[in-house]
C-alpha positions as CSV (number, residue, x, y, z in Angstrom):
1,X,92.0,38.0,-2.4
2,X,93.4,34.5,-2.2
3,X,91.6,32.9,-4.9
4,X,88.8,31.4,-2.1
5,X,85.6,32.0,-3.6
6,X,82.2,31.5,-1.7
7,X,79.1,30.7,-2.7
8,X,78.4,34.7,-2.7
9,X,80.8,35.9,-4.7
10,X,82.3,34.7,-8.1
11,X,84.9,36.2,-10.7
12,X,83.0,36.7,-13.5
13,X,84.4,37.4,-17.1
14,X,83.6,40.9,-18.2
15,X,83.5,40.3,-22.0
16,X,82.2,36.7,-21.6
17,X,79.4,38.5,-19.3
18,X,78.4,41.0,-22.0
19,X,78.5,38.8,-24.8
20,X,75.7,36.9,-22.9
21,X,73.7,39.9,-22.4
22,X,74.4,40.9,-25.9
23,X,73.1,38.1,-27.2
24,X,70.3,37.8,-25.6
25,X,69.0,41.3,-26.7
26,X,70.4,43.7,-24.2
27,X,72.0,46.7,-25.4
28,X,75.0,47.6,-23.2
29,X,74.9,51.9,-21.8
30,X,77.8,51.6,-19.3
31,X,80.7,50.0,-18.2
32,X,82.2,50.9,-14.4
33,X,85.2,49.4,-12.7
34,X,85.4,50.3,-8.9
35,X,87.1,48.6,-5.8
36,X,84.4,47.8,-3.2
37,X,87.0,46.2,-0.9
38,X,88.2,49.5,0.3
39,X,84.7,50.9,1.2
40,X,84.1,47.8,2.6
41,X,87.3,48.1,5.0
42,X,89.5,50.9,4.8
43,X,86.9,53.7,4.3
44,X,84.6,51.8,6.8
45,X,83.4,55.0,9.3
46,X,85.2,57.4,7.0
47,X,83.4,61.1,6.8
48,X,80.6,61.4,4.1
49,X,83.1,63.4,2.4
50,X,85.9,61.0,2.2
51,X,83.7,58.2,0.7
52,X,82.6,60.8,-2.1
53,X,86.4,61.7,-2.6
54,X,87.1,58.3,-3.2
55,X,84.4,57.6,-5.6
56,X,84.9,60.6,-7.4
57,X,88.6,59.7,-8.1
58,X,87.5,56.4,-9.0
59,X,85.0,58.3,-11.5
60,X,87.7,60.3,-12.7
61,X,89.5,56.7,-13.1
62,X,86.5,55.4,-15.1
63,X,86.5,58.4,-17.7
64,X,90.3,58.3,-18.7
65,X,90.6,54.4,-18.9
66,X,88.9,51.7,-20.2
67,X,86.9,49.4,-18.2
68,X,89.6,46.7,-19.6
69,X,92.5,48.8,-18.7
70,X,91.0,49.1,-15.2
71,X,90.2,45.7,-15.0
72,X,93.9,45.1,-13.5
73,X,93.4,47.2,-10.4
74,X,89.9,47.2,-9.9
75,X,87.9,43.8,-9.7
76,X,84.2,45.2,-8.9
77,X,81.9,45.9,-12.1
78,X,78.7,47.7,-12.7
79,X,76.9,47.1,-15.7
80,X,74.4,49.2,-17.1
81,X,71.9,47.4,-19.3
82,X,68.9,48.3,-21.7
83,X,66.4,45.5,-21.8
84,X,65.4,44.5,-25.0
């Protein structure tokens, strides 16, 4: 959140990222952008059915916009990858 990164966590270029992949034979299935910081905190001890709530809106999220267009407000990515 303030730019500190540790030696756990890194920002990571999407595009940069799958261009690797890519070109190293791996066929790209799925793009996902979701916010772990608020299941990490806000949502920690939340009901079973909160936590699905909020992954089903961020699903919702996830089939209306692009993983670029979320990019802006949601920093976590999962990548779905076909080995070659």
């Amino acid at each position: 959140f303030l730019g500190w990164e540790k030696w756990y966590m890194k920002r990571v270029d999407d595009q940069a990222f799958l261009a690797q992949a890519e070109a190293q034979g791996f066929k790209v299935m799925e793009v996902k952008k979701h916010n772990l910081s608020p299941l990490k905190g806000f949502m920690r001890g939340a009901s079973e059915e909160a936590v699905a709530e909020w992954v089903e809106f961020e699903n919702k999220l996830n089939r209306r916009f692009s993983a670029e267009q979320l990019d802006k407000i949601m920093w976590s990515t999962t990548v779905v990858v076909q080995k070659p």
